[in-house]
C-alpha angles and dihedrals in degrees: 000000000000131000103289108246125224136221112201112219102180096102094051127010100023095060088038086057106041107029103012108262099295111125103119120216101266092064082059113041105068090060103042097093094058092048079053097060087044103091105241126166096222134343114220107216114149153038121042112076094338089093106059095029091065101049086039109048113007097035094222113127111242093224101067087043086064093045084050090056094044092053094060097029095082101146105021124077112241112225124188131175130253133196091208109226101015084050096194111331134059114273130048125270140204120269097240088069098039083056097052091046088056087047094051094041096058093038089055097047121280114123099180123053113196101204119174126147127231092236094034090244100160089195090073093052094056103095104034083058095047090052091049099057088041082068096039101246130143115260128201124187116212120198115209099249105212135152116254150138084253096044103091129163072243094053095047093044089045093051090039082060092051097045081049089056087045091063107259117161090202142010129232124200095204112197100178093169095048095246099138110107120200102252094035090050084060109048084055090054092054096038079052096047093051082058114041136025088213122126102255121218132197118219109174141154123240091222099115101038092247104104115100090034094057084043092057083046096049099041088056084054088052114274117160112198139020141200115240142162139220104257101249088066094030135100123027101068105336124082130293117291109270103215086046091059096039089053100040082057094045115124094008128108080257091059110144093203092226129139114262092193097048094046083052089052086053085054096047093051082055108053107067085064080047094062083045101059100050090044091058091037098240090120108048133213083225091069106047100061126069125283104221080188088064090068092036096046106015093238125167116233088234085049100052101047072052101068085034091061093041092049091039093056088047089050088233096116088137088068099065096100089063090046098056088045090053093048099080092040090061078048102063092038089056091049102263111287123191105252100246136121112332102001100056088051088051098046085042092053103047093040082057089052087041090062107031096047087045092225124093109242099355089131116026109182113230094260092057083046084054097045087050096052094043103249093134093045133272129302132244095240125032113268119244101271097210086070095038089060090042096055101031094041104182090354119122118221117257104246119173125053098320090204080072087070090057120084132218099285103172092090092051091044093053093045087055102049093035085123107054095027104128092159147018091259100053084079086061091040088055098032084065100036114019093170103048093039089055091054087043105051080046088059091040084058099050090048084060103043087062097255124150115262097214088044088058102049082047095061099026099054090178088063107066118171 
């Protein structure tokens, strides 16, 4: 067995899944050089959340994040994580424009692209995997690891094999809601490892308390690499601590020949934001325990202060217990998708209507209306006919790929935003959020025209810094 690699996750996941993906980029660049110098094998930095939340809510365009990122990672692979058609944001879009995001990310710096899709439709993940390879980049392929009646060690062998055929380079089990136990963790490594040749790495949450202890089990199946987090920003539900597993692995055949000190001194630069944080309430204590639900509904932390939020604005905060117990059966009626972006936030909304209106499936928002028809690919199981018919009335189901019912969309787009376009990529921020890249760009444009910044918040309340 070789040294055990590690993908550091503090400058993307661990801050989306602690304080919202908020941490803006001058909390990260003065220690970036020293990260540099660390070993990694790879530092995940970008896509997710990070791209809206930048334009949204810290007004920093992620660009030029990336292009930060790229300036003091000279000798470590940035890595960020794609939701193949729908790119970053929550709808699919056309493949000229998934192209073209593939095209700008590596030109601006990132070596590794992380694809999976929130149904497993691996038609959806095909041409984000052949532009890839067209740049040169690494692709992994992650599958959405969830529980089910469909989701055999045969299933997920069988799909590792596919992904293989399709050109990845790795693979990824990623377990966003915490549901991988140890032994179980291991049985799927070595299952995996029957049926590709591919490196194998572990991404999973530390919601249900389960994490270091199913990556000790997966790394002595053969799993090469795991995501893990400096410890300010680890734990809760986040990922497992990186300088604990480095050092659990230390002086063993696993051991990851990293620098435990120097990890420590990374941590150390990082908890004083993390104070921070909690003083100002942005990390919550509610984060940072274990979710016993997470076991008992397979709910995903993000899910879950999800439903919170939507019964708390309804004032219905009593009925959350109903809520968690009609997730999985929306679930099930929609086939059984892995809660995951886009699909958790679908199942959670509509188990919140199907509560509050006290009748299943009286109101369906539009974006149930899209997963049931297939707009967003096809699920593993069958959906329960009865609610298909209910929601789609005379509708048929979309079958085939549903990106070759969208056509070409980059020309549009650049005749849109022909008056605020200051660089190639303006066309991409717009294409996935017309709305907050228009606020933004008009932010971008006071701040050059000299205008205070507080002035213009001021008098511009839909552009807060």
């Amino acid at each position: 067995m070789a040294k055990v690699k590690i993908t550091e996750t503090v400058l993307r996941d661990a801050h989306q899944s602690l304080i919202a993906t908020r941490m803006p980029r001058e909390e990260m660049e003065p220690i970036l050089d020293d990260m540099d110098k660390i070993g990694y094998h790879a530092v995940e930095c970008w896509g997710g959340a990070t791209f809206d939340a930048a334009l949204r809510f810290l007004k920093e365009d992620p660009w030029d994040r990336l292009r930060m990122f790229k300036k003091h990672f000279k000798n470590t692979k940035l890595q960020m994580l794609f939701r193949g058609q729908n790119i970053l944001g929550y709808n699919h879009y056309a493949d000229d424009t998934v192209e073209y995001f593939v095209k700008k990310s590596i030109s601006n710096g990132i070596d590794i692209i992380r694809v999976f899709d929130c149904l497993n439709d691996i038609r959806n993940l095909k041409t984000t995997i052949d532009a890839t390879k067209k740049e040169g980049g690494h692709i992994q392929i992650a599958f959405s690891y969830t529980l089910g009646e469909a989701y055999t060690l045969e299933y997920w062998a069988s799909l590792a094999k596919e992904l293989e055929n399709m050109g990845a380079d790795s693979l990824c089990i990623k377990d966003m809601a915490g549901l991988l136990l140890p032994y179980e963790t291991e049985k799927l490594v070595k299952k995996l490892k029957e049926s590709t040749k591919l490196p194998i790495e572990l991404h999973t949450h530390y919601t249900s308390g389960m994490a270091s202890m199913s990556y000790l089990k997966g790394i002595e199946a053969g799993a090469e690499i795991i995501d893990t987090a400096a410890s300010p920003f680890a734990l809760g539900t986040s990922q497992p601590a990186t300088e604990v597993m480095v050092k659990a692995l230390e002086k063993t055949e696993y051991d990851t020949g990293l620098n435990v000190d120097k990890l420590i001194e990374v941590a150390n630069y990082f908890l004083p934001y993390r104070e921070e944080c909690i003083k100002s309430g942005l990390l919550s204590t509610k984060v940072l325990g274990v979710n016993v639900n997470t076991l008992k509904y397979q709910v995903p932390g993000g899910m879950l202060s999800n439903l919170v939020k939507q019964l708390s604005d309804a004032g219905k905060e009593n009925l959350l217990q109903e809520v968690l117990e009609e997730v999985p059966r929306v679930r099930k009626d929609f086939g059984e998708p892995p809660l995951v972006t886009p699909s958790s936030q679908i199942v959670g909304t509509q188990a919140v209507l199907n509560v509050l209106m006290g009748e299943r499936y009286k109101m369906v928002p539009k974006e149930s209306y899209k997963l049931v028809h297939g707009d967003f690919g096809t699920s593993v199981k069958p959906m329960n006919k009865d609610i298909v018919k209910k929601i789609l009335k005379d509708e048929k189901q979309v079958t085939d790929r549903p990106a070759d019912h969208i056509a070409p969309e980059l020309k549009k787009y650049e005749k849109e935003i022909e008056n605020y376009k200051e660089q190639d990529e303006d066309v991409l921020t717009y294409a996935l959020f017309p709305k907050v890249a228009t606020e933004y760009f008009e932010y971008r444009k006071a701040q050059k025209s000299g205008i205070d910044s507080k002035e213009y918040n001021k008098e511009n309340k839909s552009y807060p810094i």
